[in-house]
N, C-alpha and C positions, 0 to 999 in steps of 0.2 A: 504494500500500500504506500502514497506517495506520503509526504510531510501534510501536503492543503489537502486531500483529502483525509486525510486521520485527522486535522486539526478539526473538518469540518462536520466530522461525523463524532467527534469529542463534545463542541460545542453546539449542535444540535441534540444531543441527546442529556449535555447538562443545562442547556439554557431554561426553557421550561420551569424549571428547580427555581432557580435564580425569580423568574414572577412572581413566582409563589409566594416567596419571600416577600418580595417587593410588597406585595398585596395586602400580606397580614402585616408588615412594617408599618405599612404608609397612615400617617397620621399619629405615628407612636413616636416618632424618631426627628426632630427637630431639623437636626442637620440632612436628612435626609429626604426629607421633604422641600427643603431648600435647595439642593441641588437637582433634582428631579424639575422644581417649578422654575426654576434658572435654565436648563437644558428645553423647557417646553415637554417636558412629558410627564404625563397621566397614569399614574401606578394600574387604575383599574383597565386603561385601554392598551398599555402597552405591548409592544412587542420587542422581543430577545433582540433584533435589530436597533431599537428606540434605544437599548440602555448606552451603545457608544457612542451615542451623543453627550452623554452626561460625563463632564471632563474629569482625567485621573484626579483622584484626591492621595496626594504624594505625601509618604513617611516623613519627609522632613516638613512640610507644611501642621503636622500633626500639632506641636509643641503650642504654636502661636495658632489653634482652630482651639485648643481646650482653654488657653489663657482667655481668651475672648468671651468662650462661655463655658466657665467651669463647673465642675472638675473635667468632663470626659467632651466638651466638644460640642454639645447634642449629638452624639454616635449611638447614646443607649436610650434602647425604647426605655420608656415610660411603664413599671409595672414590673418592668425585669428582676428576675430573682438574681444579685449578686454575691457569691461569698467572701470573694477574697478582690481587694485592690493593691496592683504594682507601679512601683513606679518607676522605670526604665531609664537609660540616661535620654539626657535630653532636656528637660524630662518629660517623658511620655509617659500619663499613666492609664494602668490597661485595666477593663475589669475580670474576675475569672466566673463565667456563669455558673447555674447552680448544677449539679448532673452529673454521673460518669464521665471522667475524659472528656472536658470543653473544648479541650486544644484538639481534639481528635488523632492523637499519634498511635492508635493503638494499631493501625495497621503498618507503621513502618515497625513495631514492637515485632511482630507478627512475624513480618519477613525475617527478620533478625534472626527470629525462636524464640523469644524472651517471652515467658508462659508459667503456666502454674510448677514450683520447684524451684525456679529461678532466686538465686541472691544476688539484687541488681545493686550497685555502688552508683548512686547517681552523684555525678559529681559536677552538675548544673549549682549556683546560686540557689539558695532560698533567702535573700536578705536582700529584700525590696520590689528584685525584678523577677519576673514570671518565670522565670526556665526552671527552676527546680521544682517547682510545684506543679508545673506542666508535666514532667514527666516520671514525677511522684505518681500525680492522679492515673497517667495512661499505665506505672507500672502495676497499679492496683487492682484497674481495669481489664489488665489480662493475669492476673489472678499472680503476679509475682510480689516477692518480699523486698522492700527496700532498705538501703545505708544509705539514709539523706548525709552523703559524704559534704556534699558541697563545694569550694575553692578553699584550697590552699591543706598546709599539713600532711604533704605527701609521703614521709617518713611512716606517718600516725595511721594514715591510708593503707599503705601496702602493708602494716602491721595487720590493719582491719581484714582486709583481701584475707592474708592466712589465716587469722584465728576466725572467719564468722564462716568460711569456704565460701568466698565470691565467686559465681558462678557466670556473670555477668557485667559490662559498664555501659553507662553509658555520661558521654560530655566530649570535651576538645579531643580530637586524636593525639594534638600535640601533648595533651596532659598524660592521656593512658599512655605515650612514649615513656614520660617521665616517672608514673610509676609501675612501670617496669624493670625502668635503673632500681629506685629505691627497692623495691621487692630484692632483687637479686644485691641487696647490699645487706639484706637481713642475714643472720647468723643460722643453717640451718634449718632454713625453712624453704629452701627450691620445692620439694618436695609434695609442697602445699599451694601452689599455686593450682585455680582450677579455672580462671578465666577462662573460657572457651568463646563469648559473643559480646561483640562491643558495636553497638550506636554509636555512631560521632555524628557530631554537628559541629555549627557557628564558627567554622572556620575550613579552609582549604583543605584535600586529604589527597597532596599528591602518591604518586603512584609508587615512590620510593618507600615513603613513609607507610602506605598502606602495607607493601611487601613488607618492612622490617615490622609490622606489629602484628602481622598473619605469620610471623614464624613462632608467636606464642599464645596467639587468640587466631584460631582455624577461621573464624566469621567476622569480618570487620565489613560493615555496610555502612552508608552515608545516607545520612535524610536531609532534608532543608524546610524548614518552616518560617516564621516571625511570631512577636508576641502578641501582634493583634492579628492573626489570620490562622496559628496554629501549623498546624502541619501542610504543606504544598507539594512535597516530592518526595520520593524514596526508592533504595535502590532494594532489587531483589536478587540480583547478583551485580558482583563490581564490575565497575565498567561499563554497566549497559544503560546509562542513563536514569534520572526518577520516574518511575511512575507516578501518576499521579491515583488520588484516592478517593473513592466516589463514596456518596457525591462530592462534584467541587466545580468551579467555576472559574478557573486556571485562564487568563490569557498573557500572550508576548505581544506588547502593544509600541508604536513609534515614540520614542522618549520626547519629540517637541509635537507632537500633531497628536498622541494619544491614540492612534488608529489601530484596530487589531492587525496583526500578519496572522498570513495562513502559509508564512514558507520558511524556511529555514533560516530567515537572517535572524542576524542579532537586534536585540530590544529589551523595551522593559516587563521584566513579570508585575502585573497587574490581578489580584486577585477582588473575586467578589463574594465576601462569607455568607454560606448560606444559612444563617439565622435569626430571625424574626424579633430576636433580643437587642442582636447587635449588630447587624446588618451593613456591614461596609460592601458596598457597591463600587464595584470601580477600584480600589485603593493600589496603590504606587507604590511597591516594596522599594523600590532605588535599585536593585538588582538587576543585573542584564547574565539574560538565557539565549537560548534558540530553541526552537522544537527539533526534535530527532523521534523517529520511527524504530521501537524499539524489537528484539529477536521475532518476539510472540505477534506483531505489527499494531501493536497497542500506541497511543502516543507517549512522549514523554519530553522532558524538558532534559537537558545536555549538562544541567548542573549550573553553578551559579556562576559566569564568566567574567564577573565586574560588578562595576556598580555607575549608575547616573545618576545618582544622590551626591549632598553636600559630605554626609555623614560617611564615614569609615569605620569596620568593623578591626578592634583589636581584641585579639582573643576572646572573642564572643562575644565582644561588649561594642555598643557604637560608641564614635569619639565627633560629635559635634562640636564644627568650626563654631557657633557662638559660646561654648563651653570650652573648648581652648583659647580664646579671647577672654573669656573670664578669668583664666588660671593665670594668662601671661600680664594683663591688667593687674591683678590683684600683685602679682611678681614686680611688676614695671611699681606700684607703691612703695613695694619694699626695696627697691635700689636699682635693680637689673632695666638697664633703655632698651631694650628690644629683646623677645623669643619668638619660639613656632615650635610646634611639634611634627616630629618626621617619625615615621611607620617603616619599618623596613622585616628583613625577613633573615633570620639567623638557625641556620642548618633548616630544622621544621617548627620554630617558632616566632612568633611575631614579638618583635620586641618596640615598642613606644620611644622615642628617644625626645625628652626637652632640651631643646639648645638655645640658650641663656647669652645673653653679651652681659655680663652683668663688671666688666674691667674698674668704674669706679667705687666697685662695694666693695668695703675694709673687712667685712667677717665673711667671705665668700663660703665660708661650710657649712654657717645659721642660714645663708640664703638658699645653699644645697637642700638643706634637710626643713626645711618651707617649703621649699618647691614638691618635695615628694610628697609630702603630707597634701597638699594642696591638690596636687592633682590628683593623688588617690582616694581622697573624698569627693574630688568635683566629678573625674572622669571611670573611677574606681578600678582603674589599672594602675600599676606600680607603672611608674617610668625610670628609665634611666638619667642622668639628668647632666648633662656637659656644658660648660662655659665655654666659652667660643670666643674667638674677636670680633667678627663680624657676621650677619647671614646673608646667606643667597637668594634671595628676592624677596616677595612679600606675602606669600601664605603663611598665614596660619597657620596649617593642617595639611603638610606634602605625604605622601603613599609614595614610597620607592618601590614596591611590592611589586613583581609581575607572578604571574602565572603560568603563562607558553610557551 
């Protein structure tokens, strides 16, 4: 089957979904109703065609749409059962609706094996932002036991790994790298390793790095989601691209015209959730995919190849230029005339780097250890943090990072 025709028999047979929604939304949802009568269309007469007219509503738009009408935007119906609220960097904050697995990842769980038996180490965040409790929920949902491990303590981690028999991970690939050092620096306890299946997300999983962590976990698969859209892709064997997860309402849309493709170029993923609570139509992850035709002639998305967002992802966290301009502001008070933050990529992990002109500060190791504190509350990634003499132009927020 070709690319436009799997795309078009994808989105014909999820569009449909997507009215329905619309339908029970309309009238509940503020901001959604606003966008719909800005575009000229009529929830109850519309058609699957009628909704790409109504323009992306882009991730990085998010911050200043919920500041305007707080807390969430007008994004949430009226009536909505909420349990839990995040708050992401940015800040964007998300709600978690009431229900088995809101995020819906149980089926990248699925592919994995990750199922009743299972001891999952989930080493997502549960401190503010949604990833751990996202995939807390999905591991419950398919009947596995969790280690709400979380960030950081990788020593404390791969102790946990032997003594509880982790059977499972799931977070950064980069992380499961590392503990696997730590593991094999335990005294003793080789023997006790039973990892066998790991999830990754929110970050790259080149082909190297995958080979060296399938010589001690036999299943390492990738998924791709966001905090406001849940799960979007997953793989059912490496390398064949994500599937996508039904239902869903998945498009690869022109980054300046918003237009869907039905062919294989590059663009932005564009999701529309299908829930009547929270109902984002249209919404602009900043990501750039292509469609690919996958073994079985299913479609599927090629993985994440970029981004056309302001926002950059460091180790699974975004790092917003208004939010690096806060860090280096508040820096430039305490002495230092000029910073920027640069992204770069060392062996298989992403390291943050602040570089500082800060030549007329007299205590340059109190403005060091500011700077780290500073940005690791602002941006909640540890940065590295270098004085410089001068910088090389005027972003803010450079990405050295390739991936091809």
């Amino acid at each position: 089957m070709s690319v436009t025709a799997a795309v078009q028999e994808y989105l014909a047979r999820n569009g449909p979904r997507v009215l329905e929604v619309l339908r029970e939304a309309a009238g509940r949802t503020d901001r959604l109703d606003a966008r719909l009568a800005d575009a000229g269309v009529v929830a109850a007469d519309a058609t699957v065609a009628d909704l790409d007219r109504v323009p992306v509503l882009s991730k990085d738009s998010l911050p200043a749409v919920q500041e305007a009408q707080p807390p969430l935007g007008g994004l949430l119906a009226d009536g909505a059962a909420v349990v839990r609220l995040f708050a992401s960097p940015g800040p964007i904050y998300e709600p978690q609706l009431a229900g088995p697995d809101p995020w819906n990842w149980t089926p990248a769980l699925q592919a994995c094996g990750i199922g009743p038996g299972d001891v999952v180490l989930n080493c997502f965040s549960y401190h503010l932002s949604p990833a751990g409790a996202m995939f807390d929920e999905a591991c419950r949902a398919v009947g596995a036991t969790v280690v709400p491990g979380g960030v950081g303590a990788p020593e404390l981690q791969a102790q946990v790994i032997a003594d509880l028999g982790v059977t499972a991970y799931i977070g950064l690939p980069s992380y499961l790298a590392t503990l696997v050092d730590r593991f094999d620096g335990l005294s003793g306890d080789g023997d006790r390793w039973r990892v066998g299946k790991a999830l990754v997300t929110a970050e790259p999983l080149p082909d190297a790095l995958r080979s060296q962590l399938m010589t001690r976990v036999p299943t390492v698969l990738m998924a791709y989601g966001t905090a406001e859209a849940g799960l979007i892709g997953f793989e059912t064997e490496p390398g064949e691209g994500l599937r996508l997860p039904e239902p869903s309402y998945v498009q690869i849309c022109d980054p300046t015209t918003g237009r869907p493709m039905e062919t294989d170029e590059l663009g932005e993923v564009v999701v529309s959730l299908l829930h009547a609570d929270y109902p984002l139509l249209r919404f602009g992850t900043g990501d750039v995919s292509r469609w690919i035709v996958g073994p079985d002639g299913d479609l599927r998305l090629a993985g994440v190849l970029g981004r056309v967002g302001a926002a950059v992802k460091v180790r699974g966290m975004f790092v917003h230029p208004h939010q690096a301009r806060q860090v280096v502001g508040a820096l430039c008070d305490a002495g230092a005339s000029a910073g920027r933050f640069v992204v770069e990529r060392a062996g298989d992990k992403d390291v943050l780097r602040l570089e500082l002109v800060a030549s007329a500060v007299s205590d340059q190791g109190a403005l060091v250890d500011t700077a780290t504190e500073q940005t690791r509350d602002t941006l909640r990634v540890r940065p590295e943090v270098r004085l410089v003499e001068s910088l090389d132009g005027d972003d803010i927020l450079v990405d050295l990072r390739r991936w091809d």
